[in-house]
N, C-alpha and C positions, 0 to 999 in steps of 0.2 A: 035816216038813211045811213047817217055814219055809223050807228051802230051797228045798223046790222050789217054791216062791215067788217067790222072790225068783230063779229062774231062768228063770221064764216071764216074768217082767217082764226081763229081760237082752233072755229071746229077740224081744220084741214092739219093743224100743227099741234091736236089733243095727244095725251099717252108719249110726246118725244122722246121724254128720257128713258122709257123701259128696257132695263138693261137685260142681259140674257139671252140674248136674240144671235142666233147663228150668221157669224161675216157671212158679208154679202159675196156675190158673185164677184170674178174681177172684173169689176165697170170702171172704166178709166175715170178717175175723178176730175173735176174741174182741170185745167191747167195740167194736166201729168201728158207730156210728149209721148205723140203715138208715133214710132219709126222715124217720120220727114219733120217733127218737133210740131206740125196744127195740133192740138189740144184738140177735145173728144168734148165738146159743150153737155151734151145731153145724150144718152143711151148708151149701148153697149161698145166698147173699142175697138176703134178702127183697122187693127194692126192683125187684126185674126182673118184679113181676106187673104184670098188665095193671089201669088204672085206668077207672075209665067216669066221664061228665060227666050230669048231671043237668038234663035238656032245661030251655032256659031260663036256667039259672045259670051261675055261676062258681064251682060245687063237683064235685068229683071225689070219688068214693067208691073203694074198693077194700076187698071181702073177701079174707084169705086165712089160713094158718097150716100146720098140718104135723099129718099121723099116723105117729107113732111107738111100735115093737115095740122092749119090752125084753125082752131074754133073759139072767136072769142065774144063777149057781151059786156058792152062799155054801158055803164050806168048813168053817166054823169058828163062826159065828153070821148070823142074819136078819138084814141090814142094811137092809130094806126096799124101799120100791117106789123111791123114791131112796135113793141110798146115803147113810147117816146112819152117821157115826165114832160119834155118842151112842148108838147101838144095845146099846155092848158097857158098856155103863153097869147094864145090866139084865142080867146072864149069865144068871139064871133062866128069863126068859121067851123071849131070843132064841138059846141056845146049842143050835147043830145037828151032827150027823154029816154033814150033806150037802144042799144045799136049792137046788130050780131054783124057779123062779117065772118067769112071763111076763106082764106088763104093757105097757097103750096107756095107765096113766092120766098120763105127761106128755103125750098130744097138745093142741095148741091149737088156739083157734079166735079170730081177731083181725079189726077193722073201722077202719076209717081215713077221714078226710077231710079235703079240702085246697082252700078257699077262700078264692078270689083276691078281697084287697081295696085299698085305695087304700095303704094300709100293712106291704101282705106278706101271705102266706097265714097265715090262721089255720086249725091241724090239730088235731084231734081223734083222738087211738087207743083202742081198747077192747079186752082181749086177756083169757083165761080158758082156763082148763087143768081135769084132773080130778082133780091131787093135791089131797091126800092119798088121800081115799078114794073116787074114782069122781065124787065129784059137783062138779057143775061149781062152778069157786071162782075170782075175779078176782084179774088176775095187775097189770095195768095199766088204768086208766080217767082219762086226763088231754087238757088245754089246751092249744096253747100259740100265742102272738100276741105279735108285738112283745117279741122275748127272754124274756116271761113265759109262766111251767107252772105251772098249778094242777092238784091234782089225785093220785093215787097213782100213783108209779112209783120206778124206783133212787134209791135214797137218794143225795144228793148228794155225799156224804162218799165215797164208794166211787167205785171205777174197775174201767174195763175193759185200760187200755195192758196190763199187767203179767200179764193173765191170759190162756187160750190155749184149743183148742177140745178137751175132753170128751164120753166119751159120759154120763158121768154129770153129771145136773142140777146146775147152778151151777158157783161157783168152788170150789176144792178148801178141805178146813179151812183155815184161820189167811188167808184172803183175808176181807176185811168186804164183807158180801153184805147188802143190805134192801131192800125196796121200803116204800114207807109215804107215806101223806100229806103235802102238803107245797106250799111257794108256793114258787117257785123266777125267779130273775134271771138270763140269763145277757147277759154281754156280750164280744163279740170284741176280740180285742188282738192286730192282726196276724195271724199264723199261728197265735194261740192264743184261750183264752178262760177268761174266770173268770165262774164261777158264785158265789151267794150265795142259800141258800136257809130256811124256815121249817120246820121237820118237827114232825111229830108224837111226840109224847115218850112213852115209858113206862120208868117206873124198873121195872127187875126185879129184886125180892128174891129171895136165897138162900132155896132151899125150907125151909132146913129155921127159917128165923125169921118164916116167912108166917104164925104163929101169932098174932106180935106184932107186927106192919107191915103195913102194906099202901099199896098204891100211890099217890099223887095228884101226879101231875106239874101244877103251875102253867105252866114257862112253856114254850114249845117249844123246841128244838132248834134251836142255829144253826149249821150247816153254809157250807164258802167251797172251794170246787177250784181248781185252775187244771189245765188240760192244755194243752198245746205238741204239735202234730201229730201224734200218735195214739206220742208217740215219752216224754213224760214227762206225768205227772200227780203232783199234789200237793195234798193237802186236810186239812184239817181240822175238829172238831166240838167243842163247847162245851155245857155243859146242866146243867139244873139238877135231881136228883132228890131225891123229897120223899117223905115218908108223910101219913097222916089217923090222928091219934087220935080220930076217931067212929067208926072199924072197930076197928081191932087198938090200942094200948096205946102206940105211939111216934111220936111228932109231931117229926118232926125232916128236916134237908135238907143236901144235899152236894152237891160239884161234880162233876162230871164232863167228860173233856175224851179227847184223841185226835188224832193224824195220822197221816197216812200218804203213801207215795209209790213210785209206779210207773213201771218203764221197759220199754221194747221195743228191744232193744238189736240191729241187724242184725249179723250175723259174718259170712256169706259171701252170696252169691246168692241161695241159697234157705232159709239158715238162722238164723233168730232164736233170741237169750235174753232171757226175759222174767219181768220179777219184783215182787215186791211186799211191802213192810216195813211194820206197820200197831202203834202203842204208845200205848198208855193207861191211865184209869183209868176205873170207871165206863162204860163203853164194850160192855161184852157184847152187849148190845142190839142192837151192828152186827157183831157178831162170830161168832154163836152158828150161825149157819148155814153148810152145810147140813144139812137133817133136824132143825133145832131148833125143834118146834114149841114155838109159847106161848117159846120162849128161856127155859126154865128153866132150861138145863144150862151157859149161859155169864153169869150174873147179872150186874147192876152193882154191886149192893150188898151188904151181910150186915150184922146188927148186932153190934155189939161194946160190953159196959156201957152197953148202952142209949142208943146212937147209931149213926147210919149212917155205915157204912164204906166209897167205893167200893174194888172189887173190880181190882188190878190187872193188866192183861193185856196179850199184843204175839203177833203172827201174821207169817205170813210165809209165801213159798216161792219159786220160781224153775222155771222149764220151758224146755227146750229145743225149739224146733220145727222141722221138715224138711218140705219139697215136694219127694217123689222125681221128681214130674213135673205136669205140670198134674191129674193127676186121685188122685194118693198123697201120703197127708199123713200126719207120725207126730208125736206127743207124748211127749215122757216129763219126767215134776217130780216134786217134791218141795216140801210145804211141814210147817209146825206151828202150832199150838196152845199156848199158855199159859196159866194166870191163876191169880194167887195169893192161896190163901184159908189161912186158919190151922189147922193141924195141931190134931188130940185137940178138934177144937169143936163137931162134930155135921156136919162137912162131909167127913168121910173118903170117901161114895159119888160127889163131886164128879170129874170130872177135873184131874187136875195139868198134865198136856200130852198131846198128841195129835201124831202122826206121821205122814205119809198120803203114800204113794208112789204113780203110775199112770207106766203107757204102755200106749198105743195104734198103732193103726194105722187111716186113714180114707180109704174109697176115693167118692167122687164119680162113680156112674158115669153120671148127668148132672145137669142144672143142677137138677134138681126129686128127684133120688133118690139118698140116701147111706149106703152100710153100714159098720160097721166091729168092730173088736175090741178090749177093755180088761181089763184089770188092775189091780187098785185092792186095796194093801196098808194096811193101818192096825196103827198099835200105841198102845195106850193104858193111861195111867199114873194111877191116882186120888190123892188125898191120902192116903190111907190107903195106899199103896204097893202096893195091888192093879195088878198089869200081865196085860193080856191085848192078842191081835193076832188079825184076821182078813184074811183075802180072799177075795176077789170077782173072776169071772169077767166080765163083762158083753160080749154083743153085741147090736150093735142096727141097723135098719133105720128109716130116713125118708124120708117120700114127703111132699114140700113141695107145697102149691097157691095 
């Protein structure tokens, strides 16, 4: 089984490098801000809808967002409606002989505006998907005026350079993915720009000492990036995590900290390498995704002799990307998972590291509609030296408005 795996993943990312191939159409790449700064995961950009003026004003609205059909076939275990590596954490309940499932619950549905003042437009986004479970649940609702974002969106610590277009939701494991509340600064510097921002904290304890801890972040989250032309990014996160001894039994705080750094490295005409290196402690919180709901499965913390300990971790991967022509686009990476929790402690159902390969293939067959075909191998290792791997099939179809 594993091999023919890991042969259909050859076959989906055969011919990559041939060079000579006419740039591709302008498809927003991973991570490239479209107008309101959401990033364009997958198809064609968002910022070519039509906007309307609001009689009278100097505000422009525009609806839009995308319905999207997943088709996927898990060989090995359910990895859900998005693909979740934590799936194989539970073998009892997700472990299959063969499993199709078809899902529309990533489509979105998003609202925008942009009004003209003596100081710059001040925009507004509000965007909402139906993961997890069908019902409709806020993906993005923020500000922003005069460099200032108030509001829930990408966490500032995190970047898009480094990462490339999937059909499965988000960036692949070991990339740091979050949206979460947050005030946010950003200022231009030349060609680039650094942000500095306030986020929303949650320390997350290792499940299995939530008996005797529990959560109470005091201060927030300081976050600081810098990106340079959609070609490097660099950031970092600082924070403070704590308990409440009027829940659970231990009153105690630790630091937590993290960077990271991302490049988009061009090789030829139409072929990028693109990657991204992410090491900390304390840090789960931004790591745990995707498929980690509630982030229990990548912790900050854990106790040890009745103190908090964070939890050390480092991600990472790299993808190669190809424009066979303006309207064929292939993927194929590789990234991982780390984080180090103590052997024989009560954490063996933990994972130790994660492994996550895809390729693809994406056809554009026009500005509003894109299908394509994936491959997504995972192999996972727990503390307790349990190893298991699956994959997943996925094709999917989008129709943008």
């Amino acid at each position: 089984m594993r091999k023919n795996k890991v042969a259909l993943a050859m076959i989906l990312a055969t011919g990559m490098l041939n060079a000579g191939v006419a740039a591709a159409m302008p498809v927003v790449e991973a991570g490239q801000p479209v107008v309101t700064g959401e990033p364009s995961r997958v198809g064609p950009p968002w910022n070519h809808r039509t906007t309307f003026n609001i009689p009278g004003t100097k505000t422009d609205i525009a609806f839009g967002g995308y319905i999207k059909l997943d088709m996927m076939y898990d060989a090995d275990y359910d990895l859900g409606d998005a693909t979740s590596p934590f799936n194989l954490l539970n073998p009892a309940a997700n472990a299959t002989d063969g499993r199709t499932d078809f899902t529309a619950y990533e489509s979105r549905l998003n609202f925008r505006t942009h009004t003209q003042t003596d100081y710059g437009n001040l925009n507004t986004y509000l965007e909402v998907h139906f993961l997890p479970d069908g019902k409709l649940s806020l993906r993005h609702a923020y500000g922003e005026y005069a460099g200032f974002l108030a509001g829930q969106t990408w966490s500032n610590f995190m970047g898009f350079v480094g990462g490339t277009r999937t059909l499965a939701l988000g960036n692949p494991i070991g990339y740091s993915m979050e949206r979460q509340g947050q005030l946010r600064y950003t200022h231009k510097l030349g060609d680039g720009a650094l942000s500095v921002a306030l986020e929303d904290p949650d320390t997350v304890i290792a499940r299995p000492d939530l008996a005797i801890a529990s959560e109470e972040s005091r201060l927030p989250d300081l976050t600081l990036r810098y990106e340079y032309r959609r070609l490097l990014s660099l950031s970092g996160v600082v924070r403070e995590l704590s308990t409440n001894d009027n829940i659970g039994t231990l009153d105690d705080k630790a630091t937590g900290y993290g960077v990271q750094a991302q490049f988009s490295l061009p090789l030829l005409a139409s072929t990028k390498l693109n990657g991204s290196y992410t090491i900390g402690s304390g840090i789960g919180n931004y790591m745990g995704n995707p498929g980690n709901i509630g982030h229990k499965n990548a912790p900050d913390v854990y106790v040890r002799n009745g103190s908090l300990e964070t939890v050390d971790i480092q991600g990472g991967g790299v993808s190669l990307n190809h424009n066979w022509n303006p309207k064929w686009f292939s993927s194929v990476g590789y990234s991982r998972l780390e984080q180090d929790l103590p052997k024989n402690s009560g954490y063996d159902a933990h994972f130790d590291k994660v492994d996550y390969a895809f390729a693809n293939i994406i056809w554009d067959v026009t500005d509003r509609l894109m299908v394509g075909a994936e491959y997504q191998l995972i192999d996972l290792e727990t503390i307790g030296n349990d190893k298991r791997d699956a994959g997943r099939l996925q094709l999917s179809a989008q129709y943008q408005f």
